[in-house]
GUMARFI-53309 format. One record per residue: residue number from 1; z, y, x of N, C-alpha, C in turn. Coordinates in Angstrom, 1 decimal. Last residue first. Example, Ala and Ser with C-alpha at 12.3 -4.5 7.8 and 13.67 -1.06 7.14 Angstrom:
<pts>
  filum    n.pz    n.py    n.px   ca.pz   ca.py   ca.px    c.pz    c.py    c.px
      2     7.1    -2.2    12.8     7.1    -1.1    13.7     7.9     0.0    12.9
      1     7.8    -5.7    13.2     7.8    -4.5    12.3     7.8    -3.3    13.2
</pts>
This chain:
<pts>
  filum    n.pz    n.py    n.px   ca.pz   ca.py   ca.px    c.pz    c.py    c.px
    206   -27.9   -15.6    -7.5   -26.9   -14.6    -8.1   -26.2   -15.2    -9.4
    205   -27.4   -17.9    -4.8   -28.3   -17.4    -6.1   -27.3   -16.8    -6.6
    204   -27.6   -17.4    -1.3   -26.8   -18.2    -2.6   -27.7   -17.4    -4.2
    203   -29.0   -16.2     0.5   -29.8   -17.8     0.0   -28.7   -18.0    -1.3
    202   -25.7   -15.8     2.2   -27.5   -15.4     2.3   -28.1   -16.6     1.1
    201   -22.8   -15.4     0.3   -23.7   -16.3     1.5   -25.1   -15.8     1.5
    200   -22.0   -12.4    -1.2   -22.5   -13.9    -1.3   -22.8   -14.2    -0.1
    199   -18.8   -10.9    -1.0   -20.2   -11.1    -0.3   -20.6   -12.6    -0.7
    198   -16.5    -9.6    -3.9   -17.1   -10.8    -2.3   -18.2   -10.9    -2.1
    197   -16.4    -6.4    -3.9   -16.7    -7.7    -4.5   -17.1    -8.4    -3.0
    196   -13.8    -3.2    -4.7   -15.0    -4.7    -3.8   -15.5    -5.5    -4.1
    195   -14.0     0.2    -5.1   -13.9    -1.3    -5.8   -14.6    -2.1    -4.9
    194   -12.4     2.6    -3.1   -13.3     1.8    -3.3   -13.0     0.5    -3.9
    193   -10.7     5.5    -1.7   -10.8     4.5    -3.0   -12.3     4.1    -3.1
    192    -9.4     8.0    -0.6    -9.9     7.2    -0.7    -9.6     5.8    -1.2
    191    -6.7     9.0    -0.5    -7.7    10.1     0.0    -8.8     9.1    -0.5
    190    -3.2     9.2    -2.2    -4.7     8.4    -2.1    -5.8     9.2    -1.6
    189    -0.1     9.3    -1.1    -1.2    10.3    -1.3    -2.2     8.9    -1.2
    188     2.8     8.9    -1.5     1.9     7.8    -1.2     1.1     9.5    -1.9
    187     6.5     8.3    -0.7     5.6     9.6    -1.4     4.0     9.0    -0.4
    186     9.6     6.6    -1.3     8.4     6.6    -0.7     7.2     8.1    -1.6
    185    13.0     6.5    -0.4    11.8     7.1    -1.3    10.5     7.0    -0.8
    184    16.0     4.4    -1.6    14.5     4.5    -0.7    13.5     5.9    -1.2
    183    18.4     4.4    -2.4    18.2     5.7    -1.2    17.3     5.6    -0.4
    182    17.5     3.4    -5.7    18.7     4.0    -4.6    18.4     4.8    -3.7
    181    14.3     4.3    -5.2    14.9     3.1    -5.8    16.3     3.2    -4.9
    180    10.4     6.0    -6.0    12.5     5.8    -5.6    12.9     4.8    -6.3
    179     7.9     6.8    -5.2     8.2     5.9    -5.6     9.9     5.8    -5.4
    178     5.3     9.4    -6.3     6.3     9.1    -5.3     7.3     8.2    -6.1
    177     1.7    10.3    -5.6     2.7     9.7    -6.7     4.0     9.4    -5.7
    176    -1.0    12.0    -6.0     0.2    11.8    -5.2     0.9    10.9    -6.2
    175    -3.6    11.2    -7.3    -3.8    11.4    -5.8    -2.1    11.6    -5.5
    174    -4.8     7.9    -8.9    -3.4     8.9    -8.6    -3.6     9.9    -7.4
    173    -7.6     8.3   -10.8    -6.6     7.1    -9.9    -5.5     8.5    -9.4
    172   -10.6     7.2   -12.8    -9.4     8.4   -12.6    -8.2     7.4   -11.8
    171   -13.6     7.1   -11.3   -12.4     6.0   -11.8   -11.6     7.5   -11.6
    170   -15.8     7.6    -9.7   -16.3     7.8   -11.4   -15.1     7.1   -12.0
    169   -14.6     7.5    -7.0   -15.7     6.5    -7.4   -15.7     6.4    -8.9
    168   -11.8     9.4    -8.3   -12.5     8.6    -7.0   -13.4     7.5    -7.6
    167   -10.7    11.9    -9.7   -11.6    11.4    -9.6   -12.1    10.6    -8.7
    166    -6.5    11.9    -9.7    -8.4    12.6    -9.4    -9.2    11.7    -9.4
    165    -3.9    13.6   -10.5    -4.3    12.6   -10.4    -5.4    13.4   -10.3
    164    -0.1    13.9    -9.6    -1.2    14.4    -9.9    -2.1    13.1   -10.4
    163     2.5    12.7    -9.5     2.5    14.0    -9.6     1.2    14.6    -9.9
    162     4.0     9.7   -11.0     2.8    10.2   -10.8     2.5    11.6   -11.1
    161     7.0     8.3   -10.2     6.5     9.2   -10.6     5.1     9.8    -9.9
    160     8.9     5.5   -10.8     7.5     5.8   -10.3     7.1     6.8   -11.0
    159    11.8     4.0   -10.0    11.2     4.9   -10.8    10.1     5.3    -9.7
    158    13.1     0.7   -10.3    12.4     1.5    -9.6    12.0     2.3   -10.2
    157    16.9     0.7   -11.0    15.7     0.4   -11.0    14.3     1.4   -10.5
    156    19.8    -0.7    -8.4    18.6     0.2    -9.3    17.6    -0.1   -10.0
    155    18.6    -4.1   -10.3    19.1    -2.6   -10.0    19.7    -2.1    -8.8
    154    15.8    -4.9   -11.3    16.5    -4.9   -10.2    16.9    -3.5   -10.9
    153    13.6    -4.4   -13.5    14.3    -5.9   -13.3    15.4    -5.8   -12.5
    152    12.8    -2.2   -14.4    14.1    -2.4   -14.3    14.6    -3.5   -14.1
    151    10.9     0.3   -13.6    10.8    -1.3   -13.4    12.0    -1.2   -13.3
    150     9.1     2.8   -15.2    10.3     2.6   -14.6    10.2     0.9   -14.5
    149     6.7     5.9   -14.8     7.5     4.4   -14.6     8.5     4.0   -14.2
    148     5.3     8.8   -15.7     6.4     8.0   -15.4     6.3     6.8   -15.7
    147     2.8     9.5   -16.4     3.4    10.3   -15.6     4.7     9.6   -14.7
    146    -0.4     8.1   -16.9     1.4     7.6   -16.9     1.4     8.7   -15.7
    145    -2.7     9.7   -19.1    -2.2     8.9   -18.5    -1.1     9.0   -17.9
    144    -3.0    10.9   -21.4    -2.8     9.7   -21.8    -2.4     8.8   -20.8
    143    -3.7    13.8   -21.4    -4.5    12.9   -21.2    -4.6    11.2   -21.0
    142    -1.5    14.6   -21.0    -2.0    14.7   -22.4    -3.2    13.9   -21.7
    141     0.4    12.2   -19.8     0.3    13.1   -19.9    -0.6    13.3   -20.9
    140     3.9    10.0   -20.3     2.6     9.9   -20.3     2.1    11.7   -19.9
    139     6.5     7.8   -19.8     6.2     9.1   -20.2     4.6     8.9   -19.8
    138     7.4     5.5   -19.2     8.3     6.4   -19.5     7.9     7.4   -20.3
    137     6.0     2.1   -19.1     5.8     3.9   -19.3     6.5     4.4   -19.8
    136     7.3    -0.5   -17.1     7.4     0.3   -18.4     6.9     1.4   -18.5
    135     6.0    -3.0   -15.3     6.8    -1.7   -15.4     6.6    -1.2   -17.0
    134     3.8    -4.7   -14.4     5.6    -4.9   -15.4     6.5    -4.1   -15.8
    133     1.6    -2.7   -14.3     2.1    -3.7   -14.0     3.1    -3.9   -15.5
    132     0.6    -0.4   -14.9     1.7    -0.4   -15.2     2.3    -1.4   -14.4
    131    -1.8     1.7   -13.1    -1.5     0.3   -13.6    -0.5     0.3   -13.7
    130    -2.5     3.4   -10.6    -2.1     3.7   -11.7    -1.7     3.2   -12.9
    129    -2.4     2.4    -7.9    -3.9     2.7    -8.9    -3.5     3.1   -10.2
    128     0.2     1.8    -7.3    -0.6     2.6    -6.5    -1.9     3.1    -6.7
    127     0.9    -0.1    -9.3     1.4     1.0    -9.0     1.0     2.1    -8.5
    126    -0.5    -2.6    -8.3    -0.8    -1.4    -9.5    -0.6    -0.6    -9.5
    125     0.6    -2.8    -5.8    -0.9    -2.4    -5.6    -1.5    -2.4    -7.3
    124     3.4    -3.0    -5.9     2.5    -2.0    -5.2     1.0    -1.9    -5.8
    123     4.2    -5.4    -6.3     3.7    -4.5    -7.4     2.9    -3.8    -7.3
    122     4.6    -7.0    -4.6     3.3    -7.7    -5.3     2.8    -6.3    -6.1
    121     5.9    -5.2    -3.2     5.0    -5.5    -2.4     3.9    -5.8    -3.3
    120     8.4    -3.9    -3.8     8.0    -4.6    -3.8     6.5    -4.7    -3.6
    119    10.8    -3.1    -1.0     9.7    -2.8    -1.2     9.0    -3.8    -1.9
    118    13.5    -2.4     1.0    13.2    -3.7    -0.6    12.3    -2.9    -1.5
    117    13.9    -2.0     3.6    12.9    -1.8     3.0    13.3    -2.8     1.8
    116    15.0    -3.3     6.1    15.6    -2.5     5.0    15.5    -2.3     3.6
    115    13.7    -4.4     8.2    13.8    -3.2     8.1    14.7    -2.4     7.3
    114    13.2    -7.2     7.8    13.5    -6.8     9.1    13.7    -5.1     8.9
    113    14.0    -8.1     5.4    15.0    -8.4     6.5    14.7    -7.9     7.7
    112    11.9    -6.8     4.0    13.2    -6.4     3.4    14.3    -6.9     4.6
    111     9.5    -8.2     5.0     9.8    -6.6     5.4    11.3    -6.3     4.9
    110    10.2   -11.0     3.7    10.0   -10.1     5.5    10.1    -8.5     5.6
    109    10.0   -10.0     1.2    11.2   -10.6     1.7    10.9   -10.1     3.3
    108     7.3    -8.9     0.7     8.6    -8.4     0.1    10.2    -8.7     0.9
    107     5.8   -11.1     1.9     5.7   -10.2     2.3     7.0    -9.2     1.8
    106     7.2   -14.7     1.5     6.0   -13.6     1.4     6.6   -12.2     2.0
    105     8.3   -16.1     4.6     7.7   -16.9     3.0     6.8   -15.7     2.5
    104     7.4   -14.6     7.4     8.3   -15.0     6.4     7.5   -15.9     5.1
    103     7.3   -13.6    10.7     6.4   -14.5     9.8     7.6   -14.5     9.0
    102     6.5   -10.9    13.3     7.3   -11.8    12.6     6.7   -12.6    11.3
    101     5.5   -10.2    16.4     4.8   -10.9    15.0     6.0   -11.9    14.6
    100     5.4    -7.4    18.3     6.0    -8.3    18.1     5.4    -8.9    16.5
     99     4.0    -5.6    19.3     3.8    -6.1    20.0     4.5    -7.5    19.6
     98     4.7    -3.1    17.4     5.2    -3.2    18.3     5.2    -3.9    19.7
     97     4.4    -5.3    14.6     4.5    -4.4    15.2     5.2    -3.9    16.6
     96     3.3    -7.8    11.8     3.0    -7.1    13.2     3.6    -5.6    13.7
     95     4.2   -10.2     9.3     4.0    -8.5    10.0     4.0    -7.9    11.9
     94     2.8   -12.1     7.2     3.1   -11.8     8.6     3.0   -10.5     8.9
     93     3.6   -14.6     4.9     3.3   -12.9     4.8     3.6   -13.1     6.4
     92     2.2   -17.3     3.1     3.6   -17.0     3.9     3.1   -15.5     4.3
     91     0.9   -17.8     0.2     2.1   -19.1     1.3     2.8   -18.0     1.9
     90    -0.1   -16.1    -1.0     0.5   -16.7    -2.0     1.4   -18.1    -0.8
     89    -0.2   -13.7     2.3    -1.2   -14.5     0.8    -0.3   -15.3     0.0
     88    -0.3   -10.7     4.2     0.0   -11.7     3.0    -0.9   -12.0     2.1
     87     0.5    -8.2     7.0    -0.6    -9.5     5.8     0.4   -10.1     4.9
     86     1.2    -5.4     8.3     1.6    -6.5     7.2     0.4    -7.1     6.4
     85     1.2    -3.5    10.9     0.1    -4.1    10.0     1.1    -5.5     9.3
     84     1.7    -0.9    12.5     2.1    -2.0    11.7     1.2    -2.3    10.8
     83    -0.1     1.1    13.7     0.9     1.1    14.3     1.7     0.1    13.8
     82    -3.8     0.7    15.2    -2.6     0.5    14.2    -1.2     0.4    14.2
     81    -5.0     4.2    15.6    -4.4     2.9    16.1    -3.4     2.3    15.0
     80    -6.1     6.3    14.7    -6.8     5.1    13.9    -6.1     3.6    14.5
     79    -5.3     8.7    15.2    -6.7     8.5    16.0    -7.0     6.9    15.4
     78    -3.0     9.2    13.5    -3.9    10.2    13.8    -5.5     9.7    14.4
     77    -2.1     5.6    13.1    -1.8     6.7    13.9    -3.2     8.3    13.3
     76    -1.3     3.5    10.6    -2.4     3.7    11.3    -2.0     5.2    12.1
     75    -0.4     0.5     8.8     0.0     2.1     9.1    -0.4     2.2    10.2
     74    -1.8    -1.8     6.4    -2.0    -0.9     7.7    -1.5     0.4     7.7
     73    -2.1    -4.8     4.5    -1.4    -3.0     4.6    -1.1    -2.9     6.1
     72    -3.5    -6.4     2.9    -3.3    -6.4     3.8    -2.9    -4.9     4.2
     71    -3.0    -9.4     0.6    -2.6    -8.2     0.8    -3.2    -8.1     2.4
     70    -4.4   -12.0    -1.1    -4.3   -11.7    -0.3    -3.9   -10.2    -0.1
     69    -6.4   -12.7    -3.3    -5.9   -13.7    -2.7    -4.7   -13.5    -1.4
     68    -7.9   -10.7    -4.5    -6.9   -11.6    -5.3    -5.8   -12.5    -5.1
     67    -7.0    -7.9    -2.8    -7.9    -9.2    -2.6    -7.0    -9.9    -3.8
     66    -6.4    -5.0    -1.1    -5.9    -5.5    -1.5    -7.5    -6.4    -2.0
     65    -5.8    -3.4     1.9    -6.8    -4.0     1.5    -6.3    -5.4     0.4
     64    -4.7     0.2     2.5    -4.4    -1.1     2.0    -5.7    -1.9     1.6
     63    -3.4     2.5     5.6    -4.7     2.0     5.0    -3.9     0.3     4.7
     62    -2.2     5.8     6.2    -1.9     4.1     5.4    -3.2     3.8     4.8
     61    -0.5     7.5     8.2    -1.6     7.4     7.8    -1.6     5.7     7.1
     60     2.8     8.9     8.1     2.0     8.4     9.0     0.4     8.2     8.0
     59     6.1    10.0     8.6     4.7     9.8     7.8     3.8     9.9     8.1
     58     9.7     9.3     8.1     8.6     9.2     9.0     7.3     9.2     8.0
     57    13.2     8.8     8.5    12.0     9.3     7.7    11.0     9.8     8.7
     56    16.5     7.0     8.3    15.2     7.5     8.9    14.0     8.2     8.2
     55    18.4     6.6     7.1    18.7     6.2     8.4    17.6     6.9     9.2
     54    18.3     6.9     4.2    19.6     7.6     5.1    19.3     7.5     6.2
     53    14.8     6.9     4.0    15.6     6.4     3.9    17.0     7.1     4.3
     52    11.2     7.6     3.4    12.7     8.2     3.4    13.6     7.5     3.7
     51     7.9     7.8     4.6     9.1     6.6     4.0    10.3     7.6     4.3
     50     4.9     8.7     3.6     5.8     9.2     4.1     6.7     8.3     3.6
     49     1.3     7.7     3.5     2.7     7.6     3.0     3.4     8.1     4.4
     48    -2.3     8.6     2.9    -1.0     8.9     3.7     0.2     8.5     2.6
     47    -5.2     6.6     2.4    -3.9     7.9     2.3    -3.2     7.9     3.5
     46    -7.2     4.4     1.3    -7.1     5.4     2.8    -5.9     6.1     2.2
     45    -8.1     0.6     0.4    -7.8     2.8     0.2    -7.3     2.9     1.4
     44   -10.6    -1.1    -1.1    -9.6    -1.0    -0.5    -9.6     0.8    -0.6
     43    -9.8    -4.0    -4.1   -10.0    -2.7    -3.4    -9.6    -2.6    -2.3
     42   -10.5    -6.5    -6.3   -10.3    -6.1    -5.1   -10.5    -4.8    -4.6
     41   -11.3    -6.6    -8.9   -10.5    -7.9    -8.3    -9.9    -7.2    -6.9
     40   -11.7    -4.0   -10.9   -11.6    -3.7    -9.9   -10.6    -5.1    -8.9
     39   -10.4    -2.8   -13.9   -11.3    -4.1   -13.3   -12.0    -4.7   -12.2
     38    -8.8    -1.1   -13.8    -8.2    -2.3   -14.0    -9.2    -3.7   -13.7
     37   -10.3     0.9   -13.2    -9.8     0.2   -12.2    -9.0    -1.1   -12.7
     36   -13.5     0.7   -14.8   -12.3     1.0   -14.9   -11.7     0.3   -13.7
     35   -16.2     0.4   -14.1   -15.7     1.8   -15.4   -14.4     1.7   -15.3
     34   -16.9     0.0   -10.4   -16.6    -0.7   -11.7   -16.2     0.7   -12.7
     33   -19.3    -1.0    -7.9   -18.9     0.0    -9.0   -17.9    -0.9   -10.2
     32   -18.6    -2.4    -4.3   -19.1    -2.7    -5.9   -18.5    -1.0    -6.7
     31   -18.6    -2.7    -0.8   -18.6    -2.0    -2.5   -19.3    -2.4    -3.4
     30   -17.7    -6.2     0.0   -18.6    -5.0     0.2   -18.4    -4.0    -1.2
     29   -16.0    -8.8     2.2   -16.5    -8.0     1.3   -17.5    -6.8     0.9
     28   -16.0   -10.1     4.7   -16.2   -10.4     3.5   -16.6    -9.8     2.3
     27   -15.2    -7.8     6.7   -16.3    -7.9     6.7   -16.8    -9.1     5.5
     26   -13.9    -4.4     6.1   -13.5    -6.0     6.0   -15.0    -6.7     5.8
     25   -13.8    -2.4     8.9   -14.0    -2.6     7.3   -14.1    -4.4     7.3
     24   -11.3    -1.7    11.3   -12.5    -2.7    11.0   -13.1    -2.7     9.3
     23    -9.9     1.3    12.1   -10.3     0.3    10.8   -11.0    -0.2    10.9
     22   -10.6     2.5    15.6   -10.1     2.4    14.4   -10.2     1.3    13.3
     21    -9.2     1.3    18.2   -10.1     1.6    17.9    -9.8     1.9    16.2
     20    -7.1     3.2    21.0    -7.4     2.1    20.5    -8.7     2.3    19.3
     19    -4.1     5.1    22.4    -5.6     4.6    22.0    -6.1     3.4    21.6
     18    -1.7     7.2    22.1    -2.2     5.6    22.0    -3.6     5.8    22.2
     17    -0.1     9.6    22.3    -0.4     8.9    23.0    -1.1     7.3    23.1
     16     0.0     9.7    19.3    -0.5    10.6    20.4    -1.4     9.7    21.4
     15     2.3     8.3    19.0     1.4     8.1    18.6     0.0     8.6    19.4
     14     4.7     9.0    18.8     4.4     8.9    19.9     2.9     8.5    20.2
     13     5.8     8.5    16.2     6.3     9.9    17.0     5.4    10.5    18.1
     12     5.5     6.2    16.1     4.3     7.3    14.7     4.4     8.5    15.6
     11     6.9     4.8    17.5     5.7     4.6    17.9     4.9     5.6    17.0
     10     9.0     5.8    16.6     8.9     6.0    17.5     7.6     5.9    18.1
      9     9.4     4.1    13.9     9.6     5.9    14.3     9.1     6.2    15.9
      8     9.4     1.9    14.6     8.4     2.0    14.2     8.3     3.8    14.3
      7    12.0     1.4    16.0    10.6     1.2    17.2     9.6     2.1    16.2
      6    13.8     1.8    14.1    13.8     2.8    15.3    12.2     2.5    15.8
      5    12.9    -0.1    12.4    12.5     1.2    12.0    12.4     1.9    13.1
      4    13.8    -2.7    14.2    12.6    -2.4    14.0    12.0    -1.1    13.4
      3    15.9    -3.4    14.7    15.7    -2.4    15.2    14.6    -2.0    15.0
      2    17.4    -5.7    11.9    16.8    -5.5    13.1    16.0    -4.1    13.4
      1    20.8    -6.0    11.1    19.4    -5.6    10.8    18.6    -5.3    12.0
</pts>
C-alpha cells in the first residue's frame, strides 16, 4: 500500500505552515434555489471531516463540488491550502497530493489502492445531503427524517448515522452524520450548502 496516508497526516499536521490561496468558486456555475435537495442537479459544501482508521486519524476542513457530470472533493488546511484534491467523471478519477498525481478508472478504486480507504464515492454525495441513495432506512426521526442507513451490497456493510440536522438555504440537510464500515469511520460536519445551476452563455435565450 502506498504511503500516501503517512504524507497526507503530515501535511494536515503541518499545515500551518503552508500558504497559498483559498477555494476558487467554480466558475461554470452559479446559485440557484431549489424546495428540495433532492432537486438540486448540482451543489457545492464546506465542512469538516475527520477520517479514523487502525493506522491513522486526522481532521481537516472539506470542500465538495458535486455536478451531474463530475465530482470534485477538496481537503483544505486552516488557511484554505489544498491539501488533496480528488476529481472525477464517468471515464477516469484523478487524485492529487503532495505534489504527486495519481490517475485511475474512477475515483472509489484510486483512492481505495492508494490509501486504503473503500470509500464509496458515487454514494457519498446522497449520503452527505441526506438521500438514501441505495441504501436502506433503518430508522427515521419524528420528523420523518433518516436517522439510520445501511448499504449492504458489500460486506461489511455501510452504516450511516445522522446525528443532527439544520436549515441551509430553506432545505433541511445533515449538520453531523458519521459513516462506518469494518475499521473505517468517517464523521462529516456540513457548515455550508448551496444548490447550482449551469451558467448560460451571454445572448443564450432562457
Amino acid at each position: 500500500m502506498s504511503n500516501i496516508l503517512t504524507k497526507l497526516t503530515v501535511l494536515i499536521v503541518s499545515s500551518w505552515l503552508l500558504s497559498g490561496c483559498g477555494i476558487t468558486p467554480p466558475s461554470a456555475w452559479q446559485p440557484t434555489q431549489v424546495t428540495q435537495v433532492s432537486q438540486a442537479k448540482a451543489w457545492e459544501l464546506k465542512g469538516k471531516i475527520a477520517v479514523k482508521t487502525p493506522e491513522q486519524k486526522f481532521s481537516t476542513n472539506l470542500y465538495w463540488l458535486h455536478t451531474p457530470e463530475s465530482e470534485e472533493l477538496r481537503l483544505t488546511s486552516m488557511i484554505g491550502s489544498t491539501l488533496m484534491l480528488l476529481t472525477s467523471n464517468n471515464r477516469s478519477a484523478t487524485l492529487e497530493v503532495d505534489g504527486n498525481t495519481y490517475q485511475g478508472a474512477n475515483a472509489t478504486e484510486l483512492l481505495q489502492h492508494l490509501s486504503g480507504w473503500q470509500i464509496p464515492i458515487s454514494q457519498l454525495p446522497q449520503w452527505i445531503v441526506g438521500l438514501p441513495g441505495n441504501a436502506t432506512i433503518i430508522k427515521t426521526d419524528a420528523q420523518g427524517l433518516p436517522q439510520k442507513l445501511q448499504d449492504a451490497r458489500q460486506l461489511p456493510p455501510w452504516q450511516i448515522d445522522y446525528k443532527s440536522w439544520q436549515t441551509l438555504q430553506s432545505n433541511q440537510l445533515p449538520r453531523l452524520l458519521t459513516l462506518e464500515r469494518g475499521e473505517l469511520s468517517l464523521k462529516i460536519q456540513l457548515n455550508e450548502w448551496q444548490a447550482l445551476t449551469e451558467k448560460r452563455p451571454q445572448g443564450t435565450a432562457k
